[in-house]
Backbone as CSV, one residue per row, in Angstrom:
resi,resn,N_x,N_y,N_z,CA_x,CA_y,CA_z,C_x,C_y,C_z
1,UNK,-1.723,9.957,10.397,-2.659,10.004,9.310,-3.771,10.979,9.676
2,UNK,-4.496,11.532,8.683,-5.315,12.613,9.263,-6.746,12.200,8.671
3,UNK,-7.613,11.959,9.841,-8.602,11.980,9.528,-9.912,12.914,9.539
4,UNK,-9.501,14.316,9.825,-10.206,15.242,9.132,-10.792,15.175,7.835
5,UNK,-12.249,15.778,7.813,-12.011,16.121,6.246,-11.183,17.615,5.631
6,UNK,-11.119,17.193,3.979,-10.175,18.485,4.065,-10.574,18.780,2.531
7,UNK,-11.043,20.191,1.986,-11.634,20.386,0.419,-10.307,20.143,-0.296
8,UNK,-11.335,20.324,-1.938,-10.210,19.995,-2.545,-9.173,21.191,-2.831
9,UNK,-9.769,22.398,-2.199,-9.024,23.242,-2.428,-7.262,22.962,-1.209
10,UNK,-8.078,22.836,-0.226,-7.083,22.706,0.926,-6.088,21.688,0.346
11,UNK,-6.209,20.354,-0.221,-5.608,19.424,-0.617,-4.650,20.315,-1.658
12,UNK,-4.988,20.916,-2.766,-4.359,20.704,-3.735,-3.359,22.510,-3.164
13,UNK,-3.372,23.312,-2.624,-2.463,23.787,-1.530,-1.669,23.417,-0.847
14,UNK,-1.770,21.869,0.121,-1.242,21.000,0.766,-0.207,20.142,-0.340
15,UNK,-0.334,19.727,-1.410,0.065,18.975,-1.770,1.763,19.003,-2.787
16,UNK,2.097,19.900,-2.409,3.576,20.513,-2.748,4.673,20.261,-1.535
17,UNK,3.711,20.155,-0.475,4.852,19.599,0.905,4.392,18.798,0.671
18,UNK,3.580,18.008,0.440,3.399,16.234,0.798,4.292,15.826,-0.021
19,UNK,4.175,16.314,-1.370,5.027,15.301,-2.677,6.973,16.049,-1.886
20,UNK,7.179,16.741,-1.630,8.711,17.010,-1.287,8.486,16.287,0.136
21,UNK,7.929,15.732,0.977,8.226,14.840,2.062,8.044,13.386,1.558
22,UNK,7.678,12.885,0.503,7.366,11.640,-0.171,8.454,11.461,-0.794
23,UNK,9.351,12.473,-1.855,10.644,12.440,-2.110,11.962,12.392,-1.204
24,UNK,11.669,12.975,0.040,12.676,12.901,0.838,12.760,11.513,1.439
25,UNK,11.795,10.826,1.762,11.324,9.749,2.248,11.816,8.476,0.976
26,UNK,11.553,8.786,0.014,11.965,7.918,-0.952,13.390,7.620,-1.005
27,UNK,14.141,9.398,-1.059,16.056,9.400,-1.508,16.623,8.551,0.142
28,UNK,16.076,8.864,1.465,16.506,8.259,2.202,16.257,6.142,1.798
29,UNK,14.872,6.325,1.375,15.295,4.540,1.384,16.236,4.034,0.402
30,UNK,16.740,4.969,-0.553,17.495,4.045,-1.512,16.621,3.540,-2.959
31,UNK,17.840,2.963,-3.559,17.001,2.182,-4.739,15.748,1.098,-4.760
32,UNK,15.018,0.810,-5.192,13.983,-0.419,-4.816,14.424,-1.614,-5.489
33,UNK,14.892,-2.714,-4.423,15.165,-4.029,-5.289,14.208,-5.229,-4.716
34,UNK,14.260,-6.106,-5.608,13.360,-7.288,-5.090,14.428,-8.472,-5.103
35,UNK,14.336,-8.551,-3.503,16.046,-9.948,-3.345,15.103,-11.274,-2.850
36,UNK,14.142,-11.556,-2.965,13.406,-12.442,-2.301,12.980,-13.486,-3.792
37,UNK,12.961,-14.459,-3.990,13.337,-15.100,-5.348,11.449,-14.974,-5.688
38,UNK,11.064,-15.359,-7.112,10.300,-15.047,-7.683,10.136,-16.449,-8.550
39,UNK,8.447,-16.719,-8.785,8.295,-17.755,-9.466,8.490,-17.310,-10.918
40,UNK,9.198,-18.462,-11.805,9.748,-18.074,-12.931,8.433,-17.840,-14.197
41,UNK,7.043,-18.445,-13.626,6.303,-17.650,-14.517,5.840,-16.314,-14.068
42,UNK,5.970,-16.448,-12.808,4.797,-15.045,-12.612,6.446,-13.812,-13.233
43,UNK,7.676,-14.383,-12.738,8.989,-13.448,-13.527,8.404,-13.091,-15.277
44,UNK,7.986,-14.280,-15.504,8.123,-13.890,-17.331,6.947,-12.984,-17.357
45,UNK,5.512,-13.140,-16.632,4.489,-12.013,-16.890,4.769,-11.088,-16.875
46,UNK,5.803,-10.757,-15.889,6.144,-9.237,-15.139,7.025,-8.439,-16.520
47,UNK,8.279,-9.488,-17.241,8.479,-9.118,-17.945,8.008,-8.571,-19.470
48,UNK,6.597,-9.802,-19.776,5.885,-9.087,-20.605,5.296,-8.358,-20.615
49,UNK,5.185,-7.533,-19.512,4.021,-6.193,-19.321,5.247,-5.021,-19.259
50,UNK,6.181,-5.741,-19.353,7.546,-3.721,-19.087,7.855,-3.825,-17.586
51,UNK,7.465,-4.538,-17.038,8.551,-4.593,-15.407,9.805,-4.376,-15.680
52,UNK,10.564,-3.587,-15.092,11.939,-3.357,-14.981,12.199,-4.417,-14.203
53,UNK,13.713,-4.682,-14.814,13.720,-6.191,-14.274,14.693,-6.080,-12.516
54,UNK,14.836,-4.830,-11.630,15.334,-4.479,-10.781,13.890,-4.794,-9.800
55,UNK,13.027,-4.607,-9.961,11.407,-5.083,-9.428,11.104,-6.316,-9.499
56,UNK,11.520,-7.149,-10.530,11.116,-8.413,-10.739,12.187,-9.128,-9.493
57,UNK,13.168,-9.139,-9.997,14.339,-10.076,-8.904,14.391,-11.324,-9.498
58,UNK,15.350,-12.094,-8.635,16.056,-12.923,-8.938,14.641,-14.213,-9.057
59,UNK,15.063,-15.311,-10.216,13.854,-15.891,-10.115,14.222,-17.620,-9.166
60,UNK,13.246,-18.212,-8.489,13.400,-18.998,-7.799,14.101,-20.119,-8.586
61,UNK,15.231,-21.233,-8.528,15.737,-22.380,-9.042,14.750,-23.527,-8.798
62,UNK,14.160,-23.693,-7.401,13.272,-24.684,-7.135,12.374,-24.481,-7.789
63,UNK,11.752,-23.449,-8.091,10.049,-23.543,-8.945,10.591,-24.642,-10.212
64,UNK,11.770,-23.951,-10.620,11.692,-24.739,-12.321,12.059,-25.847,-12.048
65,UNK,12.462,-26.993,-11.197,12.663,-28.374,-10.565,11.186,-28.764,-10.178
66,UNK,10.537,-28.147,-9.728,9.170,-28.494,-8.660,9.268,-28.403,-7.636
67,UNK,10.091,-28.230,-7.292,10.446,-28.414,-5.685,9.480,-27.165,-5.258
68,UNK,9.573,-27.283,-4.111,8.619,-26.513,-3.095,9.552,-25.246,-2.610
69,UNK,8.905,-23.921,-2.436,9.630,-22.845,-2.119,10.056,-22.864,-0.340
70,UNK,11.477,-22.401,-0.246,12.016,-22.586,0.941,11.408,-21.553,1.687
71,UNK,11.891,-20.962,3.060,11.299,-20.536,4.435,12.500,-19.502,3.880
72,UNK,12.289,-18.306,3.770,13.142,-17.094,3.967,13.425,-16.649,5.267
73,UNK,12.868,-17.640,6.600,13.481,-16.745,8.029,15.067,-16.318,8.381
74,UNK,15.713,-16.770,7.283,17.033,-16.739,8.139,17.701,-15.559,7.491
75,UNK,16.821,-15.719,5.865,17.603,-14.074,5.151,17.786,-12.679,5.879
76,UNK,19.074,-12.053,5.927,18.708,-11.063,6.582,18.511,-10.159,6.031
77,UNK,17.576,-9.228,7.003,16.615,-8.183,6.419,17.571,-6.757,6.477
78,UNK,17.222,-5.664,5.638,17.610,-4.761,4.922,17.193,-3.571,6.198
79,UNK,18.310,-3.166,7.336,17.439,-2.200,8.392,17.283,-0.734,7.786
80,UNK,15.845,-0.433,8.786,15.456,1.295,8.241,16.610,2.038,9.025
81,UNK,16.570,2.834,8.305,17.874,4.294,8.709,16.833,4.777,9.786
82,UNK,17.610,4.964,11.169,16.949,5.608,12.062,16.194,7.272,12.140
């Protein structure tokens, strides 16, 4: 991270490699999904504001029972490309 200062001229020069290293960085992670379950109201807000529903994710079964949300330690996690 750079903590120089830097004008706005320098920035807006700079900022044609930043946005093509932010894209490259993006096509390597892939699509964005949300696999981690979601409370079924805060799901319906998301949907009334235009959330694509690939962001929202799957919505939790226990919320709409009452039940209490489980411990995700055992899900396995999604590794970064080296």
């Amino acid at each position: 991270m750079r903590t120089e200062s830097m004008t706005f001229e320098q920035w807006r020069r700079d900022s044609p490699a930043r946005r093509a290293k932010s894209a490259e960085v993006l096509a390597r992670l892939g699509p964005i999904r949300r696999e981690r379950p979601r409370d079924p109201v805060e799901a319906e807000f998301l949907r009334s504001i235009g959330t694509p529903e690939h962001l929202i994710g799957p919505e939790s079964r226990l919320a709409r029972r009452g039940g209490s949300q489980p411990e995700l330690k055992d899900v396995p996690r999604r590794q970064s490309a080296p």
